[in-house]
LOTORSE-15331 format. One line per 3 residues: number of its first residue (from 1); their letters; for each residue x, z, y of C-alpha. Coordinates in steps of 0.05 Angstrom, whole numbers, always signed. Layout:
N
NUM> A> X Z Y ~ ...
! end
This chain:
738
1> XXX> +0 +0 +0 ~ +25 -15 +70 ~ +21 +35 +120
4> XXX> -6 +32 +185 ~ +61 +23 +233 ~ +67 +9 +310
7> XXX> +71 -65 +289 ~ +0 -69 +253 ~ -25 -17 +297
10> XXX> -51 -64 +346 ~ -94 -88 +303 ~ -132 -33 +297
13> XXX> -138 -20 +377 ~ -156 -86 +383 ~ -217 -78 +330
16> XXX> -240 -12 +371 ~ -233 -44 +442 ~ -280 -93 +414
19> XXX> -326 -51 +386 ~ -327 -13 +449 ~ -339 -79 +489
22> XXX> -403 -92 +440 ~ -430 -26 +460 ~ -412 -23 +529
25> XXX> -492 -17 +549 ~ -494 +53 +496 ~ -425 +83 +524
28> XXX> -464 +75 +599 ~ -523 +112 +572 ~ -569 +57 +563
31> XXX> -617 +52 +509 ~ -642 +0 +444 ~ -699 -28 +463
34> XXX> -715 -72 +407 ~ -780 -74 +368 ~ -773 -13 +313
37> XXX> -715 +26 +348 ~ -761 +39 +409 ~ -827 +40 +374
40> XXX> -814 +75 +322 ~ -746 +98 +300 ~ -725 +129 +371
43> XXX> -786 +175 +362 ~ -760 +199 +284 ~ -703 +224 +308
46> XXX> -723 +251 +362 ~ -762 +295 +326 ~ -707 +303 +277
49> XXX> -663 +331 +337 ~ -717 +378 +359 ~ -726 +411 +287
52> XXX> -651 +423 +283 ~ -648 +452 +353 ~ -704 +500 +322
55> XXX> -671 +510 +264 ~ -727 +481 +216 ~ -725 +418 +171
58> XXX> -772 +373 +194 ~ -825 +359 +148 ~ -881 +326 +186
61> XXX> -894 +287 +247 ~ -963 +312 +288 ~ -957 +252 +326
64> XXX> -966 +195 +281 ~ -1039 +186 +271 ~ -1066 +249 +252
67> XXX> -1005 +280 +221 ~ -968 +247 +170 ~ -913 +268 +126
70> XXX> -845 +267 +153 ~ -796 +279 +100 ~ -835 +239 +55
73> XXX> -814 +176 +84 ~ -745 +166 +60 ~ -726 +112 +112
76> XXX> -733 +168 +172 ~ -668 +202 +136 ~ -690 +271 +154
79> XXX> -642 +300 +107 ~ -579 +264 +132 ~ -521 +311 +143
82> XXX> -500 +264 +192 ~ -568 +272 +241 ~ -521 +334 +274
85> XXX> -485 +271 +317 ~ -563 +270 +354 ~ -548 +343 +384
88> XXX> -503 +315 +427 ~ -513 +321 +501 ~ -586 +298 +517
91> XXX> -624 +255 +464 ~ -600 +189 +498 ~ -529 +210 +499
94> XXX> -536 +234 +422 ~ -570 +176 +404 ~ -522 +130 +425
97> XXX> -467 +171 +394 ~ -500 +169 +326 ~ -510 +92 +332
100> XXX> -436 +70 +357 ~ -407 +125 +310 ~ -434 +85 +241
103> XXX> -406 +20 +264 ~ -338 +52 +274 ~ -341 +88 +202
106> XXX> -359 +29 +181 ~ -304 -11 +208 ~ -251 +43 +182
109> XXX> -285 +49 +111 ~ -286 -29 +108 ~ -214 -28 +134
112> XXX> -192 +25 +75 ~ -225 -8 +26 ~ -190 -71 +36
115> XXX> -122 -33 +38 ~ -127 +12 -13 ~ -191 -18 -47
118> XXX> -166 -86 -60 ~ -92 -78 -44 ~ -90 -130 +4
121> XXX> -19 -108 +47 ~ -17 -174 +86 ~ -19 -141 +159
124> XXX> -83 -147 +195 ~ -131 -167 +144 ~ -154 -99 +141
127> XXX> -166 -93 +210 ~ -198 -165 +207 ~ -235 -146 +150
130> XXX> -259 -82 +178 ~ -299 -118 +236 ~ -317 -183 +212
133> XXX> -364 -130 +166 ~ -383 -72 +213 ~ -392 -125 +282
136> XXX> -423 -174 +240 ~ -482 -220 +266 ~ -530 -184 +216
139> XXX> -496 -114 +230 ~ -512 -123 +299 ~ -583 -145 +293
142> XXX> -602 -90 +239 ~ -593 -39 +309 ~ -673 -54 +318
145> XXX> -681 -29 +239 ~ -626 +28 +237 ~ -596 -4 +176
148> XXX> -533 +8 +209 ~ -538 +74 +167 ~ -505 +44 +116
151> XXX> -447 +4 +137 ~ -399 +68 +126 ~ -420 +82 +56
154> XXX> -418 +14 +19 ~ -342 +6 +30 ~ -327 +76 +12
157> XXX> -372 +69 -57 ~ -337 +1 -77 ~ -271 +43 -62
160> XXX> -287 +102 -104 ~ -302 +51 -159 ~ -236 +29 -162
163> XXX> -247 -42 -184 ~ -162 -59 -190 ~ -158 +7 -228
166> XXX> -165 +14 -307 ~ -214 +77 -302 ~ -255 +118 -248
169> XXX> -210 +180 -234 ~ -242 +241 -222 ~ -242 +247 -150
172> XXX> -270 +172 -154 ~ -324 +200 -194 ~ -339 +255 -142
175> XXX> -330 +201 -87 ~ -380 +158 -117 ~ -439 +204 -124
178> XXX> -429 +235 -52 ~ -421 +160 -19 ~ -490 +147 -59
181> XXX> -519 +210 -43 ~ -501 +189 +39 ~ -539 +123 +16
184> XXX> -599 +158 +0 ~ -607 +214 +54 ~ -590 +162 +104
187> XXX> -657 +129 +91 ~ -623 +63 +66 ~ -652 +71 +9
190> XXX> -647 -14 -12 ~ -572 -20 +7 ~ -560 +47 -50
193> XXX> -599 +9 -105 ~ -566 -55 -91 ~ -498 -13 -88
196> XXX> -512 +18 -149 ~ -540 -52 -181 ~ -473 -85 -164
199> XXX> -434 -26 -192 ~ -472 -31 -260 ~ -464 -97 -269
202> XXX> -384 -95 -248 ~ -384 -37 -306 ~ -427 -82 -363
205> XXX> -378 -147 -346 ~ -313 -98 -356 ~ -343 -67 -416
208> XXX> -352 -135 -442 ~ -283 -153 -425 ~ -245 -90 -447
211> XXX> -285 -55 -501 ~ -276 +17 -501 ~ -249 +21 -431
214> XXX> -293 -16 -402 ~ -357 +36 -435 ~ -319 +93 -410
217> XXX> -324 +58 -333 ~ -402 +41 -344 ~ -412 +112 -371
220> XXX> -380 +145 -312 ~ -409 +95 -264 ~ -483 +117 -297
223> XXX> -467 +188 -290 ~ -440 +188 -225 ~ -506 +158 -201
226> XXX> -545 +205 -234 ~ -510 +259 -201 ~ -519 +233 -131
229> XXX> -600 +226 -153 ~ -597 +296 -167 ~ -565 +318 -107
232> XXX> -609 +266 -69 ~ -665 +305 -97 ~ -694 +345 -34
235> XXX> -707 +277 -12 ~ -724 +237 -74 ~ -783 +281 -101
238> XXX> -816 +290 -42 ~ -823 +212 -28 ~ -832 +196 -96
241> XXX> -904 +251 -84 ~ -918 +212 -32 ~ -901 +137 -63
244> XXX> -954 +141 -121 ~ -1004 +154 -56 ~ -979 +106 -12
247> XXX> -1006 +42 +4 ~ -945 +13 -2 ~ -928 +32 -73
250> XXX> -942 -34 -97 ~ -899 -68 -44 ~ -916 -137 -23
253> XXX> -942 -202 -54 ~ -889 -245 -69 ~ -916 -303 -15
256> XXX> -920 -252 +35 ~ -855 -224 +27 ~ -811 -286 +23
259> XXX> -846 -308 +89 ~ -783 -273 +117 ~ -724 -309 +73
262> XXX> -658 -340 +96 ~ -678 -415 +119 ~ -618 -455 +96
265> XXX> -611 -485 +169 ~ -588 -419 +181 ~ -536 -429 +141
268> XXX> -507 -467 +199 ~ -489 -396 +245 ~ -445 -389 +191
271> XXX> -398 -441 +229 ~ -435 -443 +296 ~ -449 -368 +318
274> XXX> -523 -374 +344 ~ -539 -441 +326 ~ -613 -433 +327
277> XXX> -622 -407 +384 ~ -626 -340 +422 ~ -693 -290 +430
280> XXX> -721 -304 +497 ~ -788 -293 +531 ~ -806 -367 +526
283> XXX> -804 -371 +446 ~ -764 -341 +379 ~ -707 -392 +356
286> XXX> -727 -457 +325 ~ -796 -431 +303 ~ -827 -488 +255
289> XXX> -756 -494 +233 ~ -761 -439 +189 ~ -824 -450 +154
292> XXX> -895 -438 +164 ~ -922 -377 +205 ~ -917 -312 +204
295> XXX> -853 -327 +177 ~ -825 -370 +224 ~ -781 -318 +261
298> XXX> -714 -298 +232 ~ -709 -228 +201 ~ -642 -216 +236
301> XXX> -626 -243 +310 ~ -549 -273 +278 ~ -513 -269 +205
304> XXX> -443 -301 +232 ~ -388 -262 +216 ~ -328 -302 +225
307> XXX> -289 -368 +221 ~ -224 -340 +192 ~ -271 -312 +137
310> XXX> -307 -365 +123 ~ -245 -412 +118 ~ -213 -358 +71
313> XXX> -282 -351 +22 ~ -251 -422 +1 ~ -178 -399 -11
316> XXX> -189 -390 -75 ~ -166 -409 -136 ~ -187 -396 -209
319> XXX> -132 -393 -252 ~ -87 -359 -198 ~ -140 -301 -160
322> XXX> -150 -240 -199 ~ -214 -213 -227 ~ -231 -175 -161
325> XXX> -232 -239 -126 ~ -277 -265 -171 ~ -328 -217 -183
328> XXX> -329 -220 -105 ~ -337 -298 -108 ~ -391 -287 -155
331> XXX> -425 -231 -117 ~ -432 -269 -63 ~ -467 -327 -84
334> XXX> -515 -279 -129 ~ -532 -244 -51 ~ -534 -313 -22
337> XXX> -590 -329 -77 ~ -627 -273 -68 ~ -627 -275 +12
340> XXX> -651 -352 +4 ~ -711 -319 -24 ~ -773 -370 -39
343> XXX> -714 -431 -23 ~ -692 -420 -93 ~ -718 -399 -164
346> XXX> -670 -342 -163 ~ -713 -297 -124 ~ -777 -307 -157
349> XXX> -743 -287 -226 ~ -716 -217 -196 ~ -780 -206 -160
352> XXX> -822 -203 -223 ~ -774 -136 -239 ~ -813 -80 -240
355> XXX> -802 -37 -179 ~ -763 -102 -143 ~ -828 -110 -93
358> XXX> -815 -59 -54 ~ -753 -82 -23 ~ -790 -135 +14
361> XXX> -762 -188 +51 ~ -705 -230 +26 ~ -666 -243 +89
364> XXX> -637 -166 +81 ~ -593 -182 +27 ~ -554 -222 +92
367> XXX> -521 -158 +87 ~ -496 -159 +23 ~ -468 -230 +30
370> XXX> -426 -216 +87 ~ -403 -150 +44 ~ -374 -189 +0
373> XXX> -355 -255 +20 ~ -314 -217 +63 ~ -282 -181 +0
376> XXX> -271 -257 -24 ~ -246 -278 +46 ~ -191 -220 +51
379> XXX> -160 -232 -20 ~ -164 -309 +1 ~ -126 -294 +67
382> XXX> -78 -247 +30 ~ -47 -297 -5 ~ -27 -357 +47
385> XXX> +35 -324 +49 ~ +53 -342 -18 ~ +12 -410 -27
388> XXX> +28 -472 +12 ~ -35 -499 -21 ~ -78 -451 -2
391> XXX> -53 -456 +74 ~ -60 -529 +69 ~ -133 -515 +51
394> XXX> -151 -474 +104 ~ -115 -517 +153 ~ -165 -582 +136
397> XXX> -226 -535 +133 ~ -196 -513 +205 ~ -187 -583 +230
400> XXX> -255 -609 +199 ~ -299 -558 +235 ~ -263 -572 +304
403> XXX> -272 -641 +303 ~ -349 -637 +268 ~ -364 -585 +324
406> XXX> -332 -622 +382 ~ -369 -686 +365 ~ -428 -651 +359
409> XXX> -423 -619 +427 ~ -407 -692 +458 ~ -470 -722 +422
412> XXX> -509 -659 +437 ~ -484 -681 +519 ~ -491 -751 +510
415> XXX> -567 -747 +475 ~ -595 -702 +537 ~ -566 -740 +588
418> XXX> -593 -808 +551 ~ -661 -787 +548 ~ -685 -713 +565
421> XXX> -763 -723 +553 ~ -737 -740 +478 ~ -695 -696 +475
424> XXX> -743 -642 +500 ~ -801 -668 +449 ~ -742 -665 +397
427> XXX> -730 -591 +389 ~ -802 -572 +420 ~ -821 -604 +351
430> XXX> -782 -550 +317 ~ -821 -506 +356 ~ -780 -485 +408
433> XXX> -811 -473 +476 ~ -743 -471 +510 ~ -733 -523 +563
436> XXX> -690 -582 +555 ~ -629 -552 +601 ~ -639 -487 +566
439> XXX> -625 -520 +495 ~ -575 -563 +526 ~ -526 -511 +552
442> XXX> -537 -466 +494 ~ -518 -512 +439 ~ -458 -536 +483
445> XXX> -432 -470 +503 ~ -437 -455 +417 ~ -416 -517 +399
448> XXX> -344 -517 +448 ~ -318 -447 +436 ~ -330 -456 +356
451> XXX> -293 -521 +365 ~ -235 -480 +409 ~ -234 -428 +351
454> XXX> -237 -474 +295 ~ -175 -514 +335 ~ -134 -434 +335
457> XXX> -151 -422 +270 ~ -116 -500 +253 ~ -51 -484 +297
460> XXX> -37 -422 +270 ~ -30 -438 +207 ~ +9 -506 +221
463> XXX> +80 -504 +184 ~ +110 -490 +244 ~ +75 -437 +279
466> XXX> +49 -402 +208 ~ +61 -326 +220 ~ +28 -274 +182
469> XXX> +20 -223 +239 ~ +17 -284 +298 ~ -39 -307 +252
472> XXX> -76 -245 +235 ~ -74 -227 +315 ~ -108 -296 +331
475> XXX> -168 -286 +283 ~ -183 -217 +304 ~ -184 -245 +381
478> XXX> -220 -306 +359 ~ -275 -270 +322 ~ -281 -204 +369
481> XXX> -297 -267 +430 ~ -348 -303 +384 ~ -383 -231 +372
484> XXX> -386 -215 +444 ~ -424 -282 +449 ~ -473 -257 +398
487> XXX> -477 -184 +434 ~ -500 -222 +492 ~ -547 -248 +463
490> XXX> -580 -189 +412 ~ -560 -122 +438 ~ -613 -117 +491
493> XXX> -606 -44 +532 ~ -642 -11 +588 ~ -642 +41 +629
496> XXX> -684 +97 +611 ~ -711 +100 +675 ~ -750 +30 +647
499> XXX> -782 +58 +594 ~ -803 +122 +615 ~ -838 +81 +689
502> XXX> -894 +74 +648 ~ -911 +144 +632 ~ -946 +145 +711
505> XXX> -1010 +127 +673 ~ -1024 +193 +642 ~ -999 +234 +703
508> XXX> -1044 +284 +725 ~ -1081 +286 +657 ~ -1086 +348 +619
511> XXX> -1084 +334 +547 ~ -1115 +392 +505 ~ -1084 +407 +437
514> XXX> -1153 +394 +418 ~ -1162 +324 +434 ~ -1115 +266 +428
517> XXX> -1100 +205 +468 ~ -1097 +128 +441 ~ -1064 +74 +469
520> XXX> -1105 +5 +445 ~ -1061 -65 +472 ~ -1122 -96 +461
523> XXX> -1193 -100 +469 ~ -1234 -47 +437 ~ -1303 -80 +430
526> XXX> -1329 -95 +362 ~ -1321 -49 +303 ~ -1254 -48 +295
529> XXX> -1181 -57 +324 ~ -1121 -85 +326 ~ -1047 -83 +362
532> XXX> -1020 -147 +393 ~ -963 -178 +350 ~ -899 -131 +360
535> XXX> -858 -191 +404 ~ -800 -177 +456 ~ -819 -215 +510
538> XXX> -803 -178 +573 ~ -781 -112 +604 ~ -854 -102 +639
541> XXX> -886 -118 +563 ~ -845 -67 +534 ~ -854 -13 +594
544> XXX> -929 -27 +570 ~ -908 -25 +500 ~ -875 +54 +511
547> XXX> -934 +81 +526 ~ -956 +77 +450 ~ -892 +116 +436
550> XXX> -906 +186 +418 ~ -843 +211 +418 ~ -825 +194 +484
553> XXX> -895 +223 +520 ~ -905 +277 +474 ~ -978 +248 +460
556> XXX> -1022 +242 +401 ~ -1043 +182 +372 ~ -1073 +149 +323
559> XXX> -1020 +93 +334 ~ -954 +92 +296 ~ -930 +72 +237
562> XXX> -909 +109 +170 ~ -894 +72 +99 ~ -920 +143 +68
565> XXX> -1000 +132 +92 ~ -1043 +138 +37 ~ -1092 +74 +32
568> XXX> -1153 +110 +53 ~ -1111 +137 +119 ~ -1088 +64 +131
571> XXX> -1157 +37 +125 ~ -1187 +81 +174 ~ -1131 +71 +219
574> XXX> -1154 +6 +233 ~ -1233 +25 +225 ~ -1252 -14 +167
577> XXX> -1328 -1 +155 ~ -1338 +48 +218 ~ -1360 +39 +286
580> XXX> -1309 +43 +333 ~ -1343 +100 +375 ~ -1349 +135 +310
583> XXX> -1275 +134 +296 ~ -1254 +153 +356 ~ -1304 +217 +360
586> XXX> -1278 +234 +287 ~ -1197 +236 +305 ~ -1217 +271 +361
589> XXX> -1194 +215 +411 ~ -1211 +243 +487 ~ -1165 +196 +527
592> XXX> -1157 +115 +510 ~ -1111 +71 +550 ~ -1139 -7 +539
595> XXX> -1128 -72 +569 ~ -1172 -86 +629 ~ -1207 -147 +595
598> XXX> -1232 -88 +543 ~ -1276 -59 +593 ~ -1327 -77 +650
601> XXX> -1285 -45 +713 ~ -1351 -39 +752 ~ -1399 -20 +708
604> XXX> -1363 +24 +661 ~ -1363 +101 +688 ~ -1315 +117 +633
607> XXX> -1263 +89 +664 ~ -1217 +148 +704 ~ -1163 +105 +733
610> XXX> -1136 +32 +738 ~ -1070 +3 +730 ~ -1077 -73 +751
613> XXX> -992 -76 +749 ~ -995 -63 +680 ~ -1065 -87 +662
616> XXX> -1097 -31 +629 ~ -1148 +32 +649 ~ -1160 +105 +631
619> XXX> -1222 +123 +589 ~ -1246 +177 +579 ~ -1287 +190 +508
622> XXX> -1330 +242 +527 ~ -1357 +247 +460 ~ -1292 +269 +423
625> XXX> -1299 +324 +373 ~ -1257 +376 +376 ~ -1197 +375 +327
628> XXX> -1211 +444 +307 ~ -1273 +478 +303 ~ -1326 +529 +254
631> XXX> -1385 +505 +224 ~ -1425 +562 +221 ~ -1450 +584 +162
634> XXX> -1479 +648 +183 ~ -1511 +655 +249 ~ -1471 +688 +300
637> XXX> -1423 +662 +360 ~ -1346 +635 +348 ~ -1284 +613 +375
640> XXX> -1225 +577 +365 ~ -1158 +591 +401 ~ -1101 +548 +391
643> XXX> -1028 +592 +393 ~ -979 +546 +376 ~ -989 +472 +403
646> XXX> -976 +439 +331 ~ -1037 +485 +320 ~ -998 +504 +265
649> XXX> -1022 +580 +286 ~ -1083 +591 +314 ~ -1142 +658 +326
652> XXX> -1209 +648 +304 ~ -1269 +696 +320 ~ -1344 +681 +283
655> XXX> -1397 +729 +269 ~ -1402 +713 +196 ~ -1370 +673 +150
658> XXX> -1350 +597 +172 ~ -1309 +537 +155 ~ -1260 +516 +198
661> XXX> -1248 +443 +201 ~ -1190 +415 +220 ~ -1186 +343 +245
664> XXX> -1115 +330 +217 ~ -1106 +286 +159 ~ -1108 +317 +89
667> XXX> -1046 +324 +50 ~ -1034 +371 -15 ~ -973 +396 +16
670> XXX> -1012 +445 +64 ~ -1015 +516 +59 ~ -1063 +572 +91
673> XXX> -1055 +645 +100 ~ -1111 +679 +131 ~ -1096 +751 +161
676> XXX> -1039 +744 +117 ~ -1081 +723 +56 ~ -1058 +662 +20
679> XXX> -1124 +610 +27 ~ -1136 +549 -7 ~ -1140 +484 +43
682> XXX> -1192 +439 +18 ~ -1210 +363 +38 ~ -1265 +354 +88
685> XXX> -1308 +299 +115 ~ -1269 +230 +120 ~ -1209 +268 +89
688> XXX> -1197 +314 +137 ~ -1188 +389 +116 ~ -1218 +455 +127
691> XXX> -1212 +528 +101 ~ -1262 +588 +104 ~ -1255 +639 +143
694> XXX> -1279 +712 +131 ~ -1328 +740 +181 ~ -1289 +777 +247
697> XXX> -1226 +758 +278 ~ -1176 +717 +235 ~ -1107 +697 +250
700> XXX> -1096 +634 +218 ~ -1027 +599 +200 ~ -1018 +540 +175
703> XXX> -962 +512 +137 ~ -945 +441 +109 ~ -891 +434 +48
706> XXX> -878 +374 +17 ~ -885 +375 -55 ~ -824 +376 -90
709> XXX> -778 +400 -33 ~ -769 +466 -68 ~ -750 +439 -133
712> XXX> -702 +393 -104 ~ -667 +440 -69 ~ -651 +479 -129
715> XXX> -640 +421 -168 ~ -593 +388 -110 ~ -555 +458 -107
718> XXX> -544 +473 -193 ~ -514 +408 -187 ~ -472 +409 -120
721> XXX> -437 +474 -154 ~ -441 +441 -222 ~ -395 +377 -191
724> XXX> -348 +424 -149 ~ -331 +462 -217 ~ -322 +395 -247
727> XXX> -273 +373 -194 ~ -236 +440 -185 ~ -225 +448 -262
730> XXX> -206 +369 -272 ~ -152 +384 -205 ~ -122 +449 -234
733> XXX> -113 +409 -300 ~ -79 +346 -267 ~ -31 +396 -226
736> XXX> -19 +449 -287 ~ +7 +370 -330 ~ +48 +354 -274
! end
């Protein structure tokens, strides 16, 4: 292994000061406004941040609908050790540390996997390595999905495996089930069953190849992910509970899913960063391009992640590369297949697995090809030293792309100066709504600097010039410029000022803990509702789009998602069979924000205030029940008072015996004690929940705990100490031989 000295160590500042370019808007204290990360995510761990300031694990959110279960949902990562990064400084600040510190793990795990993973000492490549994985173009878009999680963990699992060794060690072992175990409390759960598919299979081919050496790796590959399951636990039974509930336990349809695969045009950004096109307010991409709506809008904003990669995933040759660099070869085309989704057979085959549905969408395995054709790319690079062919290779590949991409740019110049209205009608068949200029400068300004890099990557490989370290400097500066292009493009940042401009509308309203508010983005008439389309158009749309965030107003609302909703929840969220009024009296809805198309402005004497800026009104449901309240079942008077504002804790007062309903979704998990008295929590109504209450005045707390928590804990501890033991007594052993 070759060490880091002051002549590779510029490498590695290089790879930060580019990392710290990319995230130049987070350093400032600006914020992710993309789809999920705003909508959705930002508000999970904010909650997360709060229940660790508190010193409680946070098991549900009150805000989502009308409660739903928190640590259920594995993808919030509620469990993460690594959620103590969001108690830095304010929420924004900690935020934006949590984010930038996963792509930098992830650049140094990448980085030490290549050097000590693969063995690849050629200087540079690890550093190159390191970033053409962590700044990726799909790395970079997956900021809007926080599957960023995982781009520290996959490296350091493949290194633990030790695919150049002839066994796992021990400490590879340990390594293995705590890099898994990250996997899974992260809340990427897909990227830990791919990692642990790839791992199984690498085991079965060596077994085949090697006999009893080879079982021993699959054996300790199987137990070491059966050890991370265990300690996983806390998290695993809980959202298993809630899986065999949830409406999404069956995953998606195989049409519907694959509505979101890899279009092979896109195969093109793999030379040309951005090729088809940018997100802008006037239109996604090269719409029609990629197949028939919904799916006509790419998954991930960019997958390029590098030239000098790409020219080295063909430096390879059969007889002469090892096995690594094969099984990397042949991982990469396996991920390619199954990103392509519904573009090849490949996809419909796995998808018929059992329990394969519920990874979804195809174009997320972009993640997994850039994994490892990187893998292929470094071992490819590693040896131009010590093959003339190989260089000779790379050099035409070089020399091809800069004279395919310059030509293209001079026809792309030549063809809009010709004729612009064809042009125009050209791509607007495609479905782009860009204009003609727009498309114009884009695909030039693409099309010239790949040219430019292809023509670097050509010279510095020439017989003359060839230098490992010149080289190795020139791709790192070549692809670090090529990903600023894409940053400009897909890491879109505000101020939080922005976002939170919108929260004027409920200024000067007093929200009771016994009433909620609803934000609708479009009309309410008719029996039922729906939101607009979740698009990133402008700043303005997405001021409008905040207020819908509960974790940013500290509002309740029936708006919001959660993959752990039961069916029946899910199908009142959008009022199937009920009258709207109905609904909204039921979830105790006092306060709706709608579009000012929804309502008549003059007529309606619901209405409490206007907002023509931002084209919605205040409404005020009079009729909303409240969210907790006794049904008498004696006569007498009663009252409710509310203690804690979770209404978690809570005083009633009745005459005689009542019920107390509560107007928060139904889960098993809840618990009652009444004056102290353990009280069963039973279903009410349109499954909400109530208790009875004895006659007098009751102090009431309520508890929710997820099923299977408990268990897991001790389950997740027995084997924590069980695995330290393991290691300690396998270390004394090694040190006592020596």
């Amino acid at each position: 292994m070759t060490p880091i000295t002051h002549k590779t160590r510029h490498f590695h500042v290089l790879a930060i000061a580019f990392i710290g370019v990319a995230f130049s808007g987070l350093l400032t204290g600006e914020i992710a406004f993309t789809t999920d990360a705003l909508i959705y995510l930002r508000e999970q761990k904010m909650l997360i941040r709060e229940a660790l300031l508190s010193g409680r694990i946070p098991v549900l959110d009150p805000y989502i609908l009308a409660g739903a279960p928190f640590i259920e949902n594995i993808n919030a990562g509620t469990l993460y050790p690594f959620n103590v990064l969001l108690l830095i400084g304010s929420f924004d600040i900690g935020l934006n540390v949590f984010t930038i510190a996963h792509f930098i793990g992830g650049y140094a795990a990448m980085a030490l996997f290549i050097r000590r993973g693969l063995g690849v000492t050629a200087p540079g490549l690890d550093a190159l390595g390191g970033l053409s994985f962590a700044l990726s173009g799909y790395a970079l878009s997956m900021i809007d999905k926080f599957h960023f999680v995982a781009l520290p963990w996959i490296p350091l699992f493949f290194l633990c495996c030790g695919l150049r060794t002839r066994r796992i060690t021990v400490t590879g072992f340990a390594g293995i089930a705590l890099a898994e175990t990250m996997l899974l409390l992260s809340g990427a759960l897909q990227s830990a069953c791919v990692a642990a598919g790839f791992a199984l299979l690498w085991a079965v081919c060596r077994w085949l190849r090697r006999g009893r050496d080879g079982w021993q790796t699959l054996a300790r590959v199987a137990a070491a992910l059966a050890v991370a399951a265990a300690l996983a636990a806390p998290q695993l039974l809980p959202s298993f509970h809630a899986w065999k509930q949830s409406y999404r336990q069956t995953g998606l349809d195989y049409n519907h899913a694959t509505q979101w695969s890899l279009a092979p045009i896109r195969l093109v950004e793999f030379v040309v960063p951005q090729a088809c096109g940018l997100r802008a307010e006037y239109g996604f991409w090269l719409g029609n391009a990629y197949g028939e709506p919904p799916g006509n809008e790419p998954w991930a904003d960019a997958i390029f992640w590098g030239l000098s990669g790409l020219f080295g995933w063909f430096c390879f040759r059969r007889r002469r590369s090892g096995g690594v660099h094969r099984l990397a070869m042949a991982f990469s085309v396996l991920s390619l297949l199954a990103a392509l989704g519904k573009f090849t057979p490949f996809y419909r085959i796995v998808y018929a697995l059992p329990g394969f549905s519920i990874f979804r969408y195809p174009e997320k395995y972009v993640l997994w090809v850039t994994f490892w054709c990187t893998v292929a790319a470094m071992l490819g690079l590693a040896r131009l030293s010590m093959d003339e062919r190989l260089r000779r290779r790379f050099a035409r590949l070089a020399a091809l792309c800069t004279v395919f991409t310059a030509g293209a740019a001079i026809a792309n110049i030549w063809f809009l100066n010709r004729d612009i209205d064809r042009y125009t009608a050209f791509f607007h068949d495609l479905g782009s709504y860009w204009t003609a200029p727009e498309i114009g400068l884009h695909l030039t300004v693409f099309l010239i600097s790949t040219a430019i890099v292809a023509g670097v990557h050509w010279l510095s490989v020439t017989h003359r010039f060839y230098c490992p370290i010149r080289a190795a400097t020139l791709w790192l500066i070549c692809f670090g410029i090529q990903i600023l292009q894409i940053v400009s493009g897909t890491m879109q940042t505000i101020q939080p000022e922005q976002i939170r401009s919108a929260q004027h509308v409920l200024h000067g309203i007093t929200i009771s803990p016994q009433h909620r508010i609803l934000v609708f983005k479009t009309s309410t008439r008719g029996s039922g509702y729906q939101m607009d389309p979740m698009r990133q158009d402008t700043i303005d749309y997405y001021r409008k789009l905040a207020m819908n965030t509960p974790g940013v107003f500290k509002i309740r609302t029936l708006g919001g998602f959660s993959p752990v909703m039961s069916p029946d929840h899910e199908r009142l969220k959008t009022a199937a069979g009920m009258e709207l009024s109905s609904m909204l009296d039921a979830m105790s809805v006092r306060y709706l924000v709608v579009s000012t198309d929804s309502v008549d402005l003059e007529a309606d004497d619901r209405i409490l205030r206007a907002f023509p800026e931002l084209n919605c009104v205040v409404i005020e449901n009079k009729g909303a029940l409240p969210r907790l309240s006794i049904e008498k079942i004696a006569g007498g008077e009663q009252s409710v008072t509310i203690v804690s504002e979770d209404t978690s804790q809570l005083t009633a007062d009745c005459e005689g015996p009542g019920l107390l309903v509560i107007r928060n979704w139904y889960h098993a998990g809840y618990r009652a004690e009444v004056n102290g008295i353990a009280t069963d929590v039973e279903p009410y109504g349109a499954r909400f929940m109530a208790l009875n209450l004895p006659a007098g005045n009751s102090r009431v707390v309520l508890r929710y705990v997820p099923p299977g928590l408990k268990l897991g804990s001790y389950i997740a501890l027995a084997v924590l100490v069980a695995l330290l033991i393991f290691v300690g007594i396998s270390r004394h052993k090694q040190v006592k031989s020596c």
